[in-house]
C-alpha positions in Angstrom: 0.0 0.0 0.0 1.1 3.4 -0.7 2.9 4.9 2.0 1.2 8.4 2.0 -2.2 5.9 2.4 -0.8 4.7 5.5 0.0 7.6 6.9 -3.7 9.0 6.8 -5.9 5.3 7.6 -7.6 5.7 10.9 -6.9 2.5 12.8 -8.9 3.4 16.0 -12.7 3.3 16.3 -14.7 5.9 18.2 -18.2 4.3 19.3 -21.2 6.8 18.7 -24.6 6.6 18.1 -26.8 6.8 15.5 -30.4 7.9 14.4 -33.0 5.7 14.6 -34.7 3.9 11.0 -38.2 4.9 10.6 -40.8 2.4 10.2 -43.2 2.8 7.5 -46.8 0.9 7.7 -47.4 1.2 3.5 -47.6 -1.9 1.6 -45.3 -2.6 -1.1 -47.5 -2.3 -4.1 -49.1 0.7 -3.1 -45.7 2.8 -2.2 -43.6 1.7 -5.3 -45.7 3.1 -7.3 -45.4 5.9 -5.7 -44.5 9.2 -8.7 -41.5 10.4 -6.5 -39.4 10.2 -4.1 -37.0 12.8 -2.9 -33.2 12.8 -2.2 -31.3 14.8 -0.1 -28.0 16.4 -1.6 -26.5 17.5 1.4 -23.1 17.0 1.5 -22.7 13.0 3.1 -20.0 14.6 5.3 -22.4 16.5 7.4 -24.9 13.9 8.0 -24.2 12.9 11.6 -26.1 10.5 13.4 -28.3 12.3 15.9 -30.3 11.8 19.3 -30.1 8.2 20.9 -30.8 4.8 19.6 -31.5 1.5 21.2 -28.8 -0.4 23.0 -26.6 -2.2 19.9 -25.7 -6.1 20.1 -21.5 -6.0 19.8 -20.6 -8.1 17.1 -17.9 -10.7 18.8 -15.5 -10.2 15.8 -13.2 -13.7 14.3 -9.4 -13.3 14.8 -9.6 -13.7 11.4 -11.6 -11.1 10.3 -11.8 -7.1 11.4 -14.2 -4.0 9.9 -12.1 -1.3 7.2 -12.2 0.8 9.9 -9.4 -0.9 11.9 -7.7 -2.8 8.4 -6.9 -0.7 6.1 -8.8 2.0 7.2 -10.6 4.9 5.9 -8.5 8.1 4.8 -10.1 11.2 6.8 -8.7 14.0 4.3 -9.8 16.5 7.9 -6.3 15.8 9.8 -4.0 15.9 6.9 -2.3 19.6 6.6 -2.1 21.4 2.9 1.4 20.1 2.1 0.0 15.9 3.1 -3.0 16.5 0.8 -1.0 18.0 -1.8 1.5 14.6 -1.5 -1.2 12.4 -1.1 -2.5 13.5 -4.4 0.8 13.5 -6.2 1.2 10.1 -5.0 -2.5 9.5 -6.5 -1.3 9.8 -10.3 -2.7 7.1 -12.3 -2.3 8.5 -16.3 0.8 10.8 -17.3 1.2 12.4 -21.0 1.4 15.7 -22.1 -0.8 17.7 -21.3 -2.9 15.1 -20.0 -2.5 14.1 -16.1 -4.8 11.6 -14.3 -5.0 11.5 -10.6 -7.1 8.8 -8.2 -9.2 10.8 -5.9 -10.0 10.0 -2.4 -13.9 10.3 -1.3 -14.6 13.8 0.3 -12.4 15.6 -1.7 -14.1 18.5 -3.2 -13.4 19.9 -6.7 -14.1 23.5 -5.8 -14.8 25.0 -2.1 -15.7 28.5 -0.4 -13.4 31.4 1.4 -10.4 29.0 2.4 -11.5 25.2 2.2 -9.0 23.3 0.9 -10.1 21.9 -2.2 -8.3 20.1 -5.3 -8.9 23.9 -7.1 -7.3 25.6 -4.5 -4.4 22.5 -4.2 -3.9 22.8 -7.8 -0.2 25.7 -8.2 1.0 23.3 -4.7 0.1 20.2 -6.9 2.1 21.6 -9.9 5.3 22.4 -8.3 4.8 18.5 -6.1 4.9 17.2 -9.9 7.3 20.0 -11.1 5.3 21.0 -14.3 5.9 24.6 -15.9 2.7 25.1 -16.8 -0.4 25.6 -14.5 -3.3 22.7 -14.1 -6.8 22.9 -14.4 -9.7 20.5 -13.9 -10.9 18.7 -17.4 -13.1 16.2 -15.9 -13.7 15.0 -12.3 -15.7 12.6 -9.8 -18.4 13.9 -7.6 -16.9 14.9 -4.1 -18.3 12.3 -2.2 -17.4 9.8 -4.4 -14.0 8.1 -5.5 -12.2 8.2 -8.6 -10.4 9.3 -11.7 -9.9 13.3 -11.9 -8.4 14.7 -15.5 -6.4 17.2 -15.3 -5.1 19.7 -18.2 -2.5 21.7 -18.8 -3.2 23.0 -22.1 -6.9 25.0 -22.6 -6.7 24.5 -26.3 -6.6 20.5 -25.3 -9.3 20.8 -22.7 -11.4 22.3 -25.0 -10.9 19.8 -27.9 -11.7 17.2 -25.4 -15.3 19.0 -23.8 -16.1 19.3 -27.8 -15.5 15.6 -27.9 -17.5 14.5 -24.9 -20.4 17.1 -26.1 -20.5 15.2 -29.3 -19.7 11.6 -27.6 -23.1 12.4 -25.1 -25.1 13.5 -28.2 -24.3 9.5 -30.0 -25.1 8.2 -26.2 -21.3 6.5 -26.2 -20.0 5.6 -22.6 -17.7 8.1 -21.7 -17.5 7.1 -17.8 -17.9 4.2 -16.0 -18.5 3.4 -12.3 -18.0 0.6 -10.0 -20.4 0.7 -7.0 -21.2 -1.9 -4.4 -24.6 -2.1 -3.2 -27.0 -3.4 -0.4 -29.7 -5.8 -3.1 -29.3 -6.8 -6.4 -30.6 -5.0 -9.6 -33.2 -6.8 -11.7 -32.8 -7.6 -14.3 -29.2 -8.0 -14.1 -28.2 -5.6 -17.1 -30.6 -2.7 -18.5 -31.4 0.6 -19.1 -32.6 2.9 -16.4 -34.4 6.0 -18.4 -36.3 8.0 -15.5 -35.9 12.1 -15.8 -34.5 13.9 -12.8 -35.4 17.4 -11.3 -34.1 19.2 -8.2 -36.8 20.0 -5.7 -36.9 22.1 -1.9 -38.4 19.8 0.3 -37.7 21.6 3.8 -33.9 22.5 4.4 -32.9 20.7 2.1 -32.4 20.8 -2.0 -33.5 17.2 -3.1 -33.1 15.3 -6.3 -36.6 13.4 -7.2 -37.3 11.0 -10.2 -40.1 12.5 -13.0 -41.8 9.7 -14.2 -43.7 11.1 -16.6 -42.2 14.5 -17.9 -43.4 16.7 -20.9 -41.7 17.9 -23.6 -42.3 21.7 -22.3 -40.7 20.2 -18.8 -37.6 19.8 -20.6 -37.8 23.0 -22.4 -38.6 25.2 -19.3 -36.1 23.3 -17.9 -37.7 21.8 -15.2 -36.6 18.3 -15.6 -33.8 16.6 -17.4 -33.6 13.2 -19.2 -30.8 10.7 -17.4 -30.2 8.1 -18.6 -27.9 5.2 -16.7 -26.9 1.7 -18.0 -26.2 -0.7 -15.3 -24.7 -4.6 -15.1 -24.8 -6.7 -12.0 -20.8 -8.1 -12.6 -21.3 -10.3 -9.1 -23.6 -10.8 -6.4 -23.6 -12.4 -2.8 -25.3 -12.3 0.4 -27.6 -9.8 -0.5 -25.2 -7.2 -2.1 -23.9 -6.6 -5.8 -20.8 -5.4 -7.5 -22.7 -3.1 -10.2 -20.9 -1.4 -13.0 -22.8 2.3 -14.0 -22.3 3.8 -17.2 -24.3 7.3 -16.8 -25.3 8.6 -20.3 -26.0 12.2 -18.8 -24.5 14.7 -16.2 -26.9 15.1 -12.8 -26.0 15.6 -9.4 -26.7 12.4 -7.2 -28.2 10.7 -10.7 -26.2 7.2 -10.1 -27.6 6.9 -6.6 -31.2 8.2 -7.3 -31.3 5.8 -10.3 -30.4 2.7 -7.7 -32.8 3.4 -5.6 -35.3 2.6 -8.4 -33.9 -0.2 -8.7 -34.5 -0.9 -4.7 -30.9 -0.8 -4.2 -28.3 1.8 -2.2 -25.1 1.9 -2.5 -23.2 0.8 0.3 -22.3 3.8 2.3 -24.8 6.1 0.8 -26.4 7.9 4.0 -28.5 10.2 1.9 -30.5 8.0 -0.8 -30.5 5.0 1.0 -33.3 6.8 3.3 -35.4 6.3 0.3 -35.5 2.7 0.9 -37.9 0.3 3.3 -38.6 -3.4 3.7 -42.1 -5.6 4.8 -41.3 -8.9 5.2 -37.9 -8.8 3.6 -39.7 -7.0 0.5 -37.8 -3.7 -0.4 -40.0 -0.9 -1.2 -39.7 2.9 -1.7 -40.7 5.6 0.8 -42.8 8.3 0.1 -41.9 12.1 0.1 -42.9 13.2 3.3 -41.1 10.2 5.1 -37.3 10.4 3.6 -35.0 12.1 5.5 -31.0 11.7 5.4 -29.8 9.3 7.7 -27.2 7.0 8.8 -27.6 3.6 6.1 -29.3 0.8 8.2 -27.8 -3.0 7.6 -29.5 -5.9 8.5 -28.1 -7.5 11.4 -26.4 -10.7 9.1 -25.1 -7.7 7.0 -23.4 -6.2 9.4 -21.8 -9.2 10.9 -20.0 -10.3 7.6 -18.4 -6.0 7.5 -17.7 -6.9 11.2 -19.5 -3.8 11.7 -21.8 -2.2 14.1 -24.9 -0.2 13.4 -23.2 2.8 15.6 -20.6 2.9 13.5 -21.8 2.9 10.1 -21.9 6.6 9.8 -18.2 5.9 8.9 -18.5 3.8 6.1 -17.4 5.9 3.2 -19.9 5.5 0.0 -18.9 2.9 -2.4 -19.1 4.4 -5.6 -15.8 5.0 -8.1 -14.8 6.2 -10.5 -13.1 3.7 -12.4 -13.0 4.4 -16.1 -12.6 7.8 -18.3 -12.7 7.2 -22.2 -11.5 10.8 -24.1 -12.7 10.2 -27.9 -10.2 10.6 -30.5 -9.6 14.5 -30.7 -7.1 16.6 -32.4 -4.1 14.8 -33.9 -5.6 11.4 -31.9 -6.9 9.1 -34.2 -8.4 6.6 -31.0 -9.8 6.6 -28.0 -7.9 7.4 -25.1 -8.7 5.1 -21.7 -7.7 6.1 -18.4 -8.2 3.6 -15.5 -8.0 3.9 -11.2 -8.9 1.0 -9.2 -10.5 1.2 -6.4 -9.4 2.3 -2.9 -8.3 -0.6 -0.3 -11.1 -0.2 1.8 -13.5 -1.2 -1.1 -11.5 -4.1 -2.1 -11.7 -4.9 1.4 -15.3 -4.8 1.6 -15.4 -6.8 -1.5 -13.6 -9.7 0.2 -15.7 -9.4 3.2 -19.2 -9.9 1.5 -17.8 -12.2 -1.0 -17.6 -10.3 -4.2 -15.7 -11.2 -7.1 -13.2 -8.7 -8.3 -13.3 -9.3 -11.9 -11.6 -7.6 -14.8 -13.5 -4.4 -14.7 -12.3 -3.7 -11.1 -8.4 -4.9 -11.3 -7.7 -3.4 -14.9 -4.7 -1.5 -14.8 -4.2 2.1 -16.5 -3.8 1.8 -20.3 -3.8 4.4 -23.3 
């Protein structure tokens, strides 16, 4: 393991509780047909688990066997100073070719930020004298801040812009430019498919949620009040519940990977927004309705929990499992192909993988290639 990871993985566990599930009396038939469902997009970092909850059974934990909070750990960007995050990043580089550099970024690292959060923006002269380029870097392409995964840097604009044209026209023929790997609590069915379901951002209280339009009009889309989003999926393994799912997103929307799951009554593991949206009656998985989703800490089953070696009052660590994984850049300029940068996953997913007895298969342990 990378020796700047080490230095950052938080081997000691703090126990604290967590909020309390909310029960939900609908039956399943009635509430997934439900036209909506809304999804918080506050920032997963400030969702804390609140209030007190019910005493929690302690898992007796194997010798053989221990949670990714205590091996390898989760990276808690908070306690590193300017000049660890910038090394931790420069020890992050996956792709390297003029002008072109690819980095693997943690979870919780935000693109941009406010005033004087650090931020890769901010990070990005400190990052260029780390690397010792003459030229300064911009951002090209990058993963969602609570996610994991490949950021594409630039140091040429004339190259950047070649490349936006490319994905502009790449989007327009619906070709793949990025693909995800995500683990997640149930299995999508079918195993491989199309998930075509319009997206809108809604105020529902404090918060600024992201809610599924099931039937939108043609003057929605023009008036801008919902946008199409489309997301292919395939279930690449599944076990004990959970799958190893690869997304291809077809369309750019906040939250759309995770919304789209949950229509597929899945969550990704770690998610402690969307996941809210979720129930179950009798081991049947069923969608919430409006005025009961709230963001919250994720809720396991107890059988769940016992194969992570976790505890329910400690799952508001459990960092969301959704990467990054693949970035294709269409032939552009003098390029006559396609261009495919790849980061694997972090440790602690792998690790996860192990635990619930996923497969890692090709898609997940392919190395970088042009």
């Amino acid at each position: 393991m990378n020796q700047m990871w080490k230095q950052i993985y938080v081997g000691t566990v703090t126990l604290t509780s967590t909020m309390q599930g909310q029960s939900c009396l609908f039956v399943p038939r009635l509430v997934t047909s439900l036209a909506s469902c809304p999804l918080s997009t506050v920032p997963r970092s400030n969702i804390k688990p609140k209030g007190q909850m019910h005493k929690q059974t302690q898992h007796v934990k194997s010798s053989k066997g221990v949670s990714i909070l205590q091996d390898p750990g989760i990276p808690v960007l908070g306690k590193l100073t300017r000049q660890g995050l910038v090394e931790l990043i420069a020890s992050s580089v996956v792709y390297k070719e003029y002008p072109l550099i690819g980095i693997n970024k943690p979870a919780g690292l935000s693109i941009t930020g406010k005033g004087r959060d650090l931020c890769l923006i901010s990070l990005l002269p400190d990052l260029q004298q780390q690397l010792q380029l003459s030229e300064m870097l911009h951002v090209v392409k990058a993963s969602h801040r609570d996610h994991s995964g490949l950021v594409l840097l630039s140091t040429c604009h004339q190259t950047t812009q070649h490349i936006e044209n490319a994905f502009i026209q790449a989007r327009r023929k619906k070709e793949v430019i990025t693909s995800y790997c995500a683990v997640t609590v149930g299995v999508p069915e079918p195993e491989a498919g199309e998930i075509n379901i319009a997206l809108k951002q809604q105020s529902i209280g404090e918060h600024k949620m992201v809610v599924p339009v099931f039937h939108p009009t043609a003057g929605s889309f023009r008036r801008k009040e919902a946008k199409k989003a489309i997301t292919r999926y395939k279930v690449l393994d599944a076990a004990n519940g959970c799958a190893l799912v690869q997304l291809q997103p077809l369309a750019t929307f906040e939250s759309m990977l995770e919304v789209h799951l949950t229509l597929k009554l899945c969550a990704v593991l770690g998610d402690h927004v969307y996941s809210g949206c979720l129930g179950k009656v009798l081991d049947v998985p069923f969608r919430l309705p409006v005025e009961s989703v709230i963001p919250r800490t994720q809720v396991l089953d107890e059988t769940l929990l016992q194969k992570l070696h976790m505890d329910q009052n400690h799952m508001w660590k459990m960092p969301i499992h959704l990467h990054l994984q693949r970035l294709t850049i269409p032939p552009f300029g003098t390029r006559k192909s396609e261009t495919v940068i790849t980061a694997a996953p972090l440790p602690y997913f792998t690790r996860n993988l192990e635990l619930l007895g996923l497969t890692k298969n090709e898609f997940v342990e392919e190395s970088t290639k042009k």
